[in-house]
Biotite code that builds the C-alpha atoms (Angstrom):
import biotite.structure as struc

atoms = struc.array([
    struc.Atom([-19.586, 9.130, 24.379], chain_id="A", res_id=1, res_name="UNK", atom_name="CA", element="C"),
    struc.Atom([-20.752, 7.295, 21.003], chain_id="A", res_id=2, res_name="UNK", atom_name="CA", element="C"),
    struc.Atom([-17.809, 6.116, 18.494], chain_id="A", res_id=3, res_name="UNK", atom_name="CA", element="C"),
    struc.Atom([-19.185, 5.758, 14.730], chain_id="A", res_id=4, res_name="UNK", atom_name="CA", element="C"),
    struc.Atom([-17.987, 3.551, 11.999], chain_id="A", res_id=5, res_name="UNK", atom_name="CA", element="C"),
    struc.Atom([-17.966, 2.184, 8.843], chain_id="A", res_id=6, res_name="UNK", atom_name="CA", element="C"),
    struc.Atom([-16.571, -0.903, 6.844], chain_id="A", res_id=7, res_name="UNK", atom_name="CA", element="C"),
    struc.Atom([-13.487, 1.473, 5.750], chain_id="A", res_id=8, res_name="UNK", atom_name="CA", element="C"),
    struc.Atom([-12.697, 1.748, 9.016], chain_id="A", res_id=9, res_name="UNK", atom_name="CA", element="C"),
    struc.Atom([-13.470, 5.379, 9.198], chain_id="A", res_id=10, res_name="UNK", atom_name="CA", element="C"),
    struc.Atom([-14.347, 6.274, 12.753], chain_id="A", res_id=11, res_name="UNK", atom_name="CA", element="C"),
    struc.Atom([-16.108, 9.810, 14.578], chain_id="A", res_id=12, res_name="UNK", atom_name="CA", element="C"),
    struc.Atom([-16.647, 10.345, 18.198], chain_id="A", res_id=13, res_name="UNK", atom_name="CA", element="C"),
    struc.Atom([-19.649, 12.220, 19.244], chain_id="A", res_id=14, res_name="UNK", atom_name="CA", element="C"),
    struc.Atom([-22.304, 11.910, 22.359], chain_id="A", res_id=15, res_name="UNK", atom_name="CA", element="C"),
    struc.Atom([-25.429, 11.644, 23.207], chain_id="A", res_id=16, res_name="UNK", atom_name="CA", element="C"),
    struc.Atom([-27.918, 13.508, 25.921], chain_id="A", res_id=17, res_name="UNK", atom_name="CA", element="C"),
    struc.Atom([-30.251, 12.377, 27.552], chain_id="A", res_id=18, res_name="UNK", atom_name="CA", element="C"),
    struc.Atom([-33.728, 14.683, 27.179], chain_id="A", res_id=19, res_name="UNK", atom_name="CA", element="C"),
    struc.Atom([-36.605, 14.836, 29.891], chain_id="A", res_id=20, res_name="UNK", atom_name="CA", element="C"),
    struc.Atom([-38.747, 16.702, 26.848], chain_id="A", res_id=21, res_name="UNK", atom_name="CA", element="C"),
    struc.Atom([-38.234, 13.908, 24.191], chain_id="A", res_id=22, res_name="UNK", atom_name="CA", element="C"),
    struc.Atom([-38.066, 10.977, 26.993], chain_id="A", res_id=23, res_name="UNK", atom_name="CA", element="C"),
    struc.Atom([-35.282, 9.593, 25.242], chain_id="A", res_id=24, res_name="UNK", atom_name="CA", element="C"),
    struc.Atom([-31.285, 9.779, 23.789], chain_id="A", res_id=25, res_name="UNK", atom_name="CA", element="C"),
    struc.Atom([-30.381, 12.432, 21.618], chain_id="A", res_id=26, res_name="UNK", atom_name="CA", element="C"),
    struc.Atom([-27.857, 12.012, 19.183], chain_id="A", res_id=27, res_name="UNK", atom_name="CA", element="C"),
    struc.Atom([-25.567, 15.114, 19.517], chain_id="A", res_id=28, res_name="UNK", atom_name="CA", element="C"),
    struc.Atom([-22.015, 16.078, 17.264], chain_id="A", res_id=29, res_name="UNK", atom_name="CA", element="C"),
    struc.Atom([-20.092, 18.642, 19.556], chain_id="A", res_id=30, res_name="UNK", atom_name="CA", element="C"),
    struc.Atom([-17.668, 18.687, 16.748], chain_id="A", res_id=31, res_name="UNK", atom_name="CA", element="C"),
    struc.Atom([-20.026, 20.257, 13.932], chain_id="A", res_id=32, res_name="UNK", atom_name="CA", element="C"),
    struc.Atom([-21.964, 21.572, 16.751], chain_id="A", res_id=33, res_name="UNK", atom_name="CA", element="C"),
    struc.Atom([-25.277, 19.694, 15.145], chain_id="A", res_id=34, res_name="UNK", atom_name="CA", element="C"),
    struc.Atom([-27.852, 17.451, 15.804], chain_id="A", res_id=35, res_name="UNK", atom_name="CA", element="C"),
    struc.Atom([-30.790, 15.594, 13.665], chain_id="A", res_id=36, res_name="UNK", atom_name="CA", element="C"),
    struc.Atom([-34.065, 15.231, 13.212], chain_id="A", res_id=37, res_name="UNK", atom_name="CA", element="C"),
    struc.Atom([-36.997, 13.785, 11.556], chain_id="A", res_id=38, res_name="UNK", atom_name="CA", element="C"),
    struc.Atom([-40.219, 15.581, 11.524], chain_id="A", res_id=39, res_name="UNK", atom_name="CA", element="C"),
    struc.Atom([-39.265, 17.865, 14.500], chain_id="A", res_id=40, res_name="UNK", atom_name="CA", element="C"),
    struc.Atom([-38.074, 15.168, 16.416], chain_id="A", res_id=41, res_name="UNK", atom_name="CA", element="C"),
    struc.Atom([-34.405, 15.190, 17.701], chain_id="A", res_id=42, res_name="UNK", atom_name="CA", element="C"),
    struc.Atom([-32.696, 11.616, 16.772], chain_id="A", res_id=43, res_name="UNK", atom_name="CA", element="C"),
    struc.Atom([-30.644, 8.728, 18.948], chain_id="A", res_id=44, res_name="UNK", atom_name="CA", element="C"),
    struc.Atom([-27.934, 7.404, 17.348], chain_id="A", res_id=45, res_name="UNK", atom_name="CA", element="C"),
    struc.Atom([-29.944, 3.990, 16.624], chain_id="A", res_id=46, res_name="UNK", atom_name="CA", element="C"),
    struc.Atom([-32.664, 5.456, 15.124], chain_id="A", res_id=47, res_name="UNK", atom_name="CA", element="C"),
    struc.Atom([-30.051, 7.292, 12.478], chain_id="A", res_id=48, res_name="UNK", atom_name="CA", element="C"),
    struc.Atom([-28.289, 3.546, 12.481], chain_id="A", res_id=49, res_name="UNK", atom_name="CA", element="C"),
    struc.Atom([-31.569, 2.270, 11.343], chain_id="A", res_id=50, res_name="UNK", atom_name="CA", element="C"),
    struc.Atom([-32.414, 5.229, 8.898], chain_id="A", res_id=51, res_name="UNK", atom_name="CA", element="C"),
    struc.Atom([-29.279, 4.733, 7.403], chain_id="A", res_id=52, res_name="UNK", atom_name="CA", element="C"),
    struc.Atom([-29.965, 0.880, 7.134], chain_id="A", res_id=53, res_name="UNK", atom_name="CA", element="C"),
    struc.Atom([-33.337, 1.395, 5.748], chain_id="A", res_id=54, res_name="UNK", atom_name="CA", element="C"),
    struc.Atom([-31.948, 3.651, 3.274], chain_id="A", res_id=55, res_name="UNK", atom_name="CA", element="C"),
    struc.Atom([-34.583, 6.432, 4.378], chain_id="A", res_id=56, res_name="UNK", atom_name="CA", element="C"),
    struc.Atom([-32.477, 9.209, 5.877], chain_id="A", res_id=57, res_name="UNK", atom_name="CA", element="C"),
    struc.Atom([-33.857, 11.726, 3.096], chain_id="A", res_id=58, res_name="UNK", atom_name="CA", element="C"),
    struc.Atom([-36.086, 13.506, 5.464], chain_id="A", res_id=59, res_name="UNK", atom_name="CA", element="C"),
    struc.Atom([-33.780, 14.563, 7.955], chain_id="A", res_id=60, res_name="UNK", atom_name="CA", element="C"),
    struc.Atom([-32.901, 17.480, 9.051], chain_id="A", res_id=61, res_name="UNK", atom_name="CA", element="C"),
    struc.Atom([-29.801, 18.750, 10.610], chain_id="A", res_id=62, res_name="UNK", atom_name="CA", element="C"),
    struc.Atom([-29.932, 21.610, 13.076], chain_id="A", res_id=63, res_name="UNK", atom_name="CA", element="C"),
    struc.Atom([-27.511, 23.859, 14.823], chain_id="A", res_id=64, res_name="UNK", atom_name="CA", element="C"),
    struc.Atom([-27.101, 24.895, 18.483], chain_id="A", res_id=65, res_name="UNK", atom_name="CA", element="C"),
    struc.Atom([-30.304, 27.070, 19.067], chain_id="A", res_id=66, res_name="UNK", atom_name="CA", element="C"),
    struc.Atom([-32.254, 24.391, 17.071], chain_id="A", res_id=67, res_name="UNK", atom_name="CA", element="C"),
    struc.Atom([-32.531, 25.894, 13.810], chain_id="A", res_id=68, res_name="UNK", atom_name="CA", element="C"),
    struc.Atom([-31.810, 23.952, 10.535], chain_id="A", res_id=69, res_name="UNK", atom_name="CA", element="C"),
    struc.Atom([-28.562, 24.201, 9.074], chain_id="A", res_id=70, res_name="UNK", atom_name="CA", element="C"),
    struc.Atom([-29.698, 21.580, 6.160], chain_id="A", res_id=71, res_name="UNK", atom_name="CA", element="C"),
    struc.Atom([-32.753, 19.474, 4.838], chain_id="A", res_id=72, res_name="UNK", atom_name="CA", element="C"),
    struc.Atom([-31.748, 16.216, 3.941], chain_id="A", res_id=73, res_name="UNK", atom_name="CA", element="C"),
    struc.Atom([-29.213, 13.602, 4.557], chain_id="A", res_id=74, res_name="UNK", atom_name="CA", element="C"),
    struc.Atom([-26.004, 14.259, 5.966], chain_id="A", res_id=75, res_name="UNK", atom_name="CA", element="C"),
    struc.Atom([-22.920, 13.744, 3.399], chain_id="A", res_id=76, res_name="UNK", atom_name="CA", element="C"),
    struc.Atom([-22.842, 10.087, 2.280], chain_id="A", res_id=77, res_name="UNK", atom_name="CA", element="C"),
    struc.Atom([-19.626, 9.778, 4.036], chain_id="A", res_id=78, res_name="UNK", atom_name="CA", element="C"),
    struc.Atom([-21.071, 11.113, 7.310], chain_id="A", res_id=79, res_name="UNK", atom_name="CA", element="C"),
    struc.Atom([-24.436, 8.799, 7.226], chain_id="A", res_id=80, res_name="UNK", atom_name="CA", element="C"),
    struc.Atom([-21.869, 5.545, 6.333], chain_id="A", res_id=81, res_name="UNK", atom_name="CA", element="C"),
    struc.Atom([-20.240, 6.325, 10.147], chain_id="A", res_id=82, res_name="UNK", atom_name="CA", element="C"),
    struc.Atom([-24.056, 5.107, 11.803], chain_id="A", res_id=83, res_name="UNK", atom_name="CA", element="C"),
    struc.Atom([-23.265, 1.508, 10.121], chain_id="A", res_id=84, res_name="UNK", atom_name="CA", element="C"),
    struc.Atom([-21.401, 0.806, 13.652], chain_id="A", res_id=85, res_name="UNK", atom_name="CA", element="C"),
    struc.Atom([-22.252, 2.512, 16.950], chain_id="A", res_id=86, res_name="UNK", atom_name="CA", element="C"),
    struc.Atom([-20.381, 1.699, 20.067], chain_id="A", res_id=87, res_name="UNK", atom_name="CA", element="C"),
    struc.Atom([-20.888, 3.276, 23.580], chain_id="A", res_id=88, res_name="UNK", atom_name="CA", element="C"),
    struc.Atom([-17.494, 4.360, 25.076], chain_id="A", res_id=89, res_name="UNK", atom_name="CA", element="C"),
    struc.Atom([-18.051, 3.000, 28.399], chain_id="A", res_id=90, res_name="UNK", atom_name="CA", element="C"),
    struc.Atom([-15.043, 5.093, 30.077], chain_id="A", res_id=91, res_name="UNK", atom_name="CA", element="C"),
    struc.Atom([-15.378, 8.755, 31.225], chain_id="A", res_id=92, res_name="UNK", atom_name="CA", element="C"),
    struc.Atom([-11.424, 9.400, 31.193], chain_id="A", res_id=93, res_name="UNK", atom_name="CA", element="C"),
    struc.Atom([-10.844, 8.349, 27.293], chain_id="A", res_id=94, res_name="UNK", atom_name="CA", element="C"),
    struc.Atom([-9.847, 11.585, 26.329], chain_id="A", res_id=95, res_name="UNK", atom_name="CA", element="C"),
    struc.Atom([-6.988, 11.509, 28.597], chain_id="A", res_id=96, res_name="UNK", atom_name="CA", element="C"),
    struc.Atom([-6.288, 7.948, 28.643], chain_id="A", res_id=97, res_name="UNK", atom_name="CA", element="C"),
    struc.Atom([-6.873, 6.526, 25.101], chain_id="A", res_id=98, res_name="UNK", atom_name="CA", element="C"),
    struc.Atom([-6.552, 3.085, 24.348], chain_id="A", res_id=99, res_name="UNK", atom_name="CA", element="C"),
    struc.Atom([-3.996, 2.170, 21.516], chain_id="A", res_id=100, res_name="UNK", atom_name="CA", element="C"),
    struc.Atom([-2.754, -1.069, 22.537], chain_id="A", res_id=101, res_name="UNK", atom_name="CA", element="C"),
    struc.Atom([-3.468, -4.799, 21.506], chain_id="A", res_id=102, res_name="UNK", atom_name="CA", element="C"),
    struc.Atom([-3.378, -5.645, 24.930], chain_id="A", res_id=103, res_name="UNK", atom_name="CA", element="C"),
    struc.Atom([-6.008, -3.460, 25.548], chain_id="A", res_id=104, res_name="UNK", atom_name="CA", element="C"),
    struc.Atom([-8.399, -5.076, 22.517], chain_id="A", res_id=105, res_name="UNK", atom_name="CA", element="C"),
    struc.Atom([-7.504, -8.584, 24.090], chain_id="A", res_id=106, res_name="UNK", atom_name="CA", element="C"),
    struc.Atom([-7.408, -7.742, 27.641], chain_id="A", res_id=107, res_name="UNK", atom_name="CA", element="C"),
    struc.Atom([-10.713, -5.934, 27.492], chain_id="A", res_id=108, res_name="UNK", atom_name="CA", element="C"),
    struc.Atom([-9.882, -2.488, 29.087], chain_id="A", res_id=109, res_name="UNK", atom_name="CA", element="C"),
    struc.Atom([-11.296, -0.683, 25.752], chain_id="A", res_id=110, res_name="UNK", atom_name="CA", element="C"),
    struc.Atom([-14.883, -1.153, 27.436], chain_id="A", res_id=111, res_name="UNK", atom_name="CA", element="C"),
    struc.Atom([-17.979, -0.431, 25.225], chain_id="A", res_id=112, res_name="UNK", atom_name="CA", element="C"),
    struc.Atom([-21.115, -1.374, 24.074], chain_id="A", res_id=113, res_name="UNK", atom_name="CA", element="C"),
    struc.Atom([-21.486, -2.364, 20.463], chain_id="A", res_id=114, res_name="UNK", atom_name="CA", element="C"),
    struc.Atom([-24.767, -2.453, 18.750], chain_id="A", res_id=115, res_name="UNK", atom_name="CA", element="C"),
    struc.Atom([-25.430, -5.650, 16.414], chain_id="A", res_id=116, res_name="UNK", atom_name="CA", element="C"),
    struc.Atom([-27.686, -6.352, 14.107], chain_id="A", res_id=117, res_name="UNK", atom_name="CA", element="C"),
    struc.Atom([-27.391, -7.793, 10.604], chain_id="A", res_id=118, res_name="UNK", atom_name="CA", element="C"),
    struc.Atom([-25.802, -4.860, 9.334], chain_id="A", res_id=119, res_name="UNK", atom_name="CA", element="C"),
    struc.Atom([-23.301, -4.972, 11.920], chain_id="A", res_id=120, res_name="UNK", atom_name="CA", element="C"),
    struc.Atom([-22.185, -8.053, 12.807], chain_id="A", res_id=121, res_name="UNK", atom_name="CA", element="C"),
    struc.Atom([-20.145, -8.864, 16.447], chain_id="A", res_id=122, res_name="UNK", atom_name="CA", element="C"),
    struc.Atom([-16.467, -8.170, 16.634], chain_id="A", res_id=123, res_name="UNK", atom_name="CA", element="C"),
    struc.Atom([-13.926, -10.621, 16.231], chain_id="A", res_id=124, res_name="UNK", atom_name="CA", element="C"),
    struc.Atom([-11.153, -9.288, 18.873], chain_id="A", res_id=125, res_name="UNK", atom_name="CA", element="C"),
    struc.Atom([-8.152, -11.506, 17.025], chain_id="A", res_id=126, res_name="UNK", atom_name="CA", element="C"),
    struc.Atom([-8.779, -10.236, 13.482], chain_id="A", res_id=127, res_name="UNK", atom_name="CA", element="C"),
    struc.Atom([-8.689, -6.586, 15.143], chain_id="A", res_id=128, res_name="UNK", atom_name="CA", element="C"),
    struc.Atom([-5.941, -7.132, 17.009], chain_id="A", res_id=129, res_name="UNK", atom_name="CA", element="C"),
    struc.Atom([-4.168, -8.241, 14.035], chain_id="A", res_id=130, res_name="UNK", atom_name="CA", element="C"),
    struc.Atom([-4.938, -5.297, 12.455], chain_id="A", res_id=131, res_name="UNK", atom_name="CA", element="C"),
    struc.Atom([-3.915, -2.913, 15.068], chain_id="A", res_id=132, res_name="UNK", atom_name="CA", element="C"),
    struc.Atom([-0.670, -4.883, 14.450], chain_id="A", res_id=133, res_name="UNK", atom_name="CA", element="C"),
    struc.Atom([-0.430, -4.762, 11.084], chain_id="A", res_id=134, res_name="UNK", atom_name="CA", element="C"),
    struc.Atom([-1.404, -1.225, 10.788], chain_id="A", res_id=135, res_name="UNK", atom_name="CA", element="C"),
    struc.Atom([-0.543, 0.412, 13.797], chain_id="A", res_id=136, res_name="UNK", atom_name="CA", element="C"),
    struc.Atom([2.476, -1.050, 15.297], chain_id="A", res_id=137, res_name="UNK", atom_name="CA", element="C"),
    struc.Atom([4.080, -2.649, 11.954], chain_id="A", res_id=138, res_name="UNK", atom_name="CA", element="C"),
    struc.Atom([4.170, 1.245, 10.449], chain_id="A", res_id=139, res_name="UNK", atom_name="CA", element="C"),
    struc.Atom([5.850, 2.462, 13.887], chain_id="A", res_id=140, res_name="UNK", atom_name="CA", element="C"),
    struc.Atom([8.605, -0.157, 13.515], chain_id="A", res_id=141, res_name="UNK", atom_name="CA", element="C"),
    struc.Atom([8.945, 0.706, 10.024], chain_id="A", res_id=142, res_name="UNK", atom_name="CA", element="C"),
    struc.Atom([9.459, 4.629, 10.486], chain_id="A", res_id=143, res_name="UNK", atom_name="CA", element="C"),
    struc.Atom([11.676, 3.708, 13.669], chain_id="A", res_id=144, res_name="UNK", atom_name="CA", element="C"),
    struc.Atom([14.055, 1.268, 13.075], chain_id="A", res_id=145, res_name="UNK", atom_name="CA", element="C"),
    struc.Atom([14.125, 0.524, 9.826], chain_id="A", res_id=146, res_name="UNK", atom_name="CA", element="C"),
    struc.Atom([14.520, 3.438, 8.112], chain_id="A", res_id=147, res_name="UNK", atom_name="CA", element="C"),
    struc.Atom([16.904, 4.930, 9.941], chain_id="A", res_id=148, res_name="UNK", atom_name="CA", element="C"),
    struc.Atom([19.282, 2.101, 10.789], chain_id="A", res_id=149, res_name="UNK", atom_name="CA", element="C"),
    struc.Atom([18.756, -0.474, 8.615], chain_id="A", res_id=150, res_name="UNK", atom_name="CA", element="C"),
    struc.Atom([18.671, 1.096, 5.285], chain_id="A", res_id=151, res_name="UNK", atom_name="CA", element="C"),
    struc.Atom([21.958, 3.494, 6.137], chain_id="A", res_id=152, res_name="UNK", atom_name="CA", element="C"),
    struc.Atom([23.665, 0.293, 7.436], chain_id="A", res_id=153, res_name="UNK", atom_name="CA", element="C"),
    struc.Atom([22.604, -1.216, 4.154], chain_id="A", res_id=154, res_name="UNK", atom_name="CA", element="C"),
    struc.Atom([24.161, 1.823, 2.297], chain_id="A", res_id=155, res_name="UNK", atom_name="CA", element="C"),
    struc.Atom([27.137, 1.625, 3.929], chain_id="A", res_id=156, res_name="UNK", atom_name="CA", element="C"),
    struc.Atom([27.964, -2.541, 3.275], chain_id="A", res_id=157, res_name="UNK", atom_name="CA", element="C"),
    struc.Atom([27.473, -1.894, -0.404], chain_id="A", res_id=158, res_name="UNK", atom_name="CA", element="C"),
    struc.Atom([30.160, 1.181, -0.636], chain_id="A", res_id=159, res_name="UNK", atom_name="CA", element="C"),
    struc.Atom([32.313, -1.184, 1.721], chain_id="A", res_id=160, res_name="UNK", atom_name="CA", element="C"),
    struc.Atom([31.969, -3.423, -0.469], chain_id="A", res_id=161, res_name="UNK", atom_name="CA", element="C"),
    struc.Atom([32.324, -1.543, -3.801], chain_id="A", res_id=162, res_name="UNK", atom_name="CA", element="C"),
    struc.Atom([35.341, -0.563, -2.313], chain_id="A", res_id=163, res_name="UNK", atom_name="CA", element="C"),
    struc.Atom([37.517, -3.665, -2.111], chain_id="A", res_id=164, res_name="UNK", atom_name="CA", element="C"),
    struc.Atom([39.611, -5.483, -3.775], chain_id="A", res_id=165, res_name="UNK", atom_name="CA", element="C"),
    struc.Atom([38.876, -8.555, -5.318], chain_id="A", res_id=166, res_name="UNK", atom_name="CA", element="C"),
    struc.Atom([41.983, -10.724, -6.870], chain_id="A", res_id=167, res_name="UNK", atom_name="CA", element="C"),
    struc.Atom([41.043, -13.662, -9.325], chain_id="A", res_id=168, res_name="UNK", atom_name="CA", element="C"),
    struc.Atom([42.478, -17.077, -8.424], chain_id="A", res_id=169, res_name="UNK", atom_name="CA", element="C"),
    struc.Atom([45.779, -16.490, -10.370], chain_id="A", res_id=170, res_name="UNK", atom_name="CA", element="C"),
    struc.Atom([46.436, -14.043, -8.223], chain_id="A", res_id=171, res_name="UNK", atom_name="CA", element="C"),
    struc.Atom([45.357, -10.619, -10.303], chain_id="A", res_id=172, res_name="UNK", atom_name="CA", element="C"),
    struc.Atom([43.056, -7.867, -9.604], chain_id="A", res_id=173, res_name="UNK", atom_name="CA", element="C"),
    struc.Atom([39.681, -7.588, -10.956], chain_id="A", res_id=174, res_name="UNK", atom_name="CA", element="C"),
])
């Protein structure tokens, strides 16, 4: 299993094959049900990464199932951005067990191999984990506790308190 990126964040699980006939990794999207190539040649996920890096993925080709071309030329800009980061999923149960947690960033049971190269620099597991925090977790509190009992409870003080009486010092009401 290969997970794509890019800088936004935007992420796309796909695989790749191994073929006897090419003597190498093929680059395979079960979702679209596609695969690439360059002059005939199916394509590995690095050799897209460093396509896309290069700036040269113009002569592509992207072909369906029984190996005919669905399109000449690059995949959708947004597409092509997702081989800036490649990472091999190194678990075979990820489907059923995904990881979610920042334990699991810190604790290293998301297992994967991450290509790096000046385009893609290493990972920095506290920044991520931050951000899992900040946009995972902080939302989930947000939804479920704070809008429904905080902001009612908050509701509820201010009618309370709309609803007294409040006597000056000389003894009258406001």
């Amino acid at each position: 299993m290969i997970h794509l990126g890019d800088e936004n964040y935007n992420g796309h699980y796909a695989a790749e094959v191994w073929s006897d006939e090419h003597g190498k990794w093929i680059f395979m999207d079960p979702l679209y049900d596609v695969h690439f190539s360059l002059q005939q040649t199916p394509l590995s996920a690095i050799e897209l990464h460093q396509l896309w890096k290069g700036g040269r993925m113009d002569g592509i080709a992207t072909q369906g199932p029984d190996g005919s071309t669905v399109k000449m030329g690059p995949p959708s800009r947004d597409y092509a951005n997702l081989f800036q980061d490649i990472q091999l999923v190194n678990s075979n149960d990820f489907l059923t067990t995904p990881f979610t947690s920042v334990a699991d960033l810190l604790t290293l049971k998301i297992r994967f191999l991450r290509y790096v190269d000046e385009s893609n620099p290493p990972y920095n597991r506290l920044k991520l984990a931050a951000q899992i925090l900040m946009f995972y977790y902080l939302p989930m509190l947000i939804t479920g506790v704070i809008i429904p009992f905080v902001i009612p409870a908050c509701i509820i003080f201010m009618i309370m308190s709309l609803g007294r009486k409040r006597t000056c010092a000389d003894g009258s009401n406001l």
